[in-house]
C-alpha positions, 0 to 999 in steps of 0.5 A, a space after each residue: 174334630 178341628 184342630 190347630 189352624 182349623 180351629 182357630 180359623 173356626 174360632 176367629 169366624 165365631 168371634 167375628 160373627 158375633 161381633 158383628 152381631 152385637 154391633 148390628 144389635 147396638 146400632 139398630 137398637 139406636 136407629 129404629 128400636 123405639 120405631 119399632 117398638 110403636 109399630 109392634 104394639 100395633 101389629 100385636 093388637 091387629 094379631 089379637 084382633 084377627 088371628 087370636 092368641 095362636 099367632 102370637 103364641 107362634 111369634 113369641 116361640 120363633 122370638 124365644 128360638 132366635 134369642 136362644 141361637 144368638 144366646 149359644 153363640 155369644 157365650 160361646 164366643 165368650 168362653 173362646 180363649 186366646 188360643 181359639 179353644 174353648 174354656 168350660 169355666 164360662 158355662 157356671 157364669 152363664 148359668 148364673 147370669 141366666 138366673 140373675 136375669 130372670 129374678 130381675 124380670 121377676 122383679 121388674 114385672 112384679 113392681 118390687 124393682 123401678 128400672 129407667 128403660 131408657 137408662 137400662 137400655 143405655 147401660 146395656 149397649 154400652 156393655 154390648 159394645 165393650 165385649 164386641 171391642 173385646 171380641 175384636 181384639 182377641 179375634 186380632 190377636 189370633 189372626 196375628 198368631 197365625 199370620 194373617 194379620 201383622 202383630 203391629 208390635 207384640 207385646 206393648 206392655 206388660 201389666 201382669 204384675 198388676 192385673 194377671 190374665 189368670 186372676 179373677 179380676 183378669 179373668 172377669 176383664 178379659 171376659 168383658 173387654 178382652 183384656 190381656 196383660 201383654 196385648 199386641 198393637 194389632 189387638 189395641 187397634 181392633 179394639 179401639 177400631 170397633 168402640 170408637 166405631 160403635 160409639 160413633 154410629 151411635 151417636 149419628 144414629 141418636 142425632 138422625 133420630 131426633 130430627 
């Protein structure tokens, strides 16, 4: 079993993975997704075409196991606390995320909920993109427990009067964009670094895009 520095050094590497993960998800999405998109439909009907519904049976099987994998990490960089131990309060909220996800699908296929694709696929990135920021600067403030990287100032404010790290409205912010009511100037940088980032790429990303 890890323990101490093991662990968080373990724990920073999981965060960072899926930082990157989700980043990589982002900005690809924004590139090459609907060019994607188009060329999958095609090869899905050359599959039907040659091979049958096994082919198909086998990519959408490999495709359920991939998800799955970048599933397990995401939540368990999620339940990851500012120590680098994991928290086991996350797994009803991913347990009530999976079931709202899939009564959403219900509704979407059986036509009882109109959703914009585009609008859908906007709102998910931005959310990808406020928990990689999230990530980033946990990840930054662990590092800087430990020594590897300078605090830059360790603690620029203190808004634990107004928002506590231990109520659930904190708890559900440190969740989704890694807040903390004392953060340190290194965790501000991350987190900035990796948004303004994102939203960068993006954004170049869309424009390369349309022409």
């Amino acid at each position: 079993m890890l323990d101490g520095r093991g662990l968080e050094i373990f724990s920073i590497s999981i965060m960072l993975l899926t930082v990157l993960m989700l980043s990589w998800q982002v900005l690809w999405m924004s590139g090459y997704g609907k060019r994607y998109a188009s060329s999958c439909y095609c090869e899905t009907e050359r599959l039907l075409t040659q091979s049958g519904y096994y082919s198909i049976a086998i990519l959408v099987a490999l495709t359920v196991l991939r998800e799955g994998a970048e599933v397990v990490l995401f939540l368990y960089s999620l339940s990851l606390t500012s120590t680098g131990r994991v928290d086991a309060g996350i797994l009803p909220g991913g347990i009530a995320g999976l079931l709202l996800g899939g009564l959403v699908l219900w509704g979407v296929y059986s036509g009882l909920v109109l959703i914009s694709l585009r609008t859908f696929f906007a709102a998910s990135n931005f959310f990808l993109i406020l928990i990689a920021a999230g990530l980033a600067s946990q990840a930054a403030g662990i590092l800087a427990r430990v020594d590897i990287l300078p605090a830059l100032g360790w603690q620029l404010w203190d808004t634990s009067s107004i928002l506590p790290d231990n109520s659930w409205a904190g708890t559900l912010a440190h969740t989704i964009l890694g807040y903390t009511a004392t953060p340190s100037g290194i965790q501000i940088c991350a987190w900035l670094l990796v948004f303004v980032g994102i939203i960068t790429l993006r954004f170049y990303l869309l424009q390369r895009g349309q022409h």
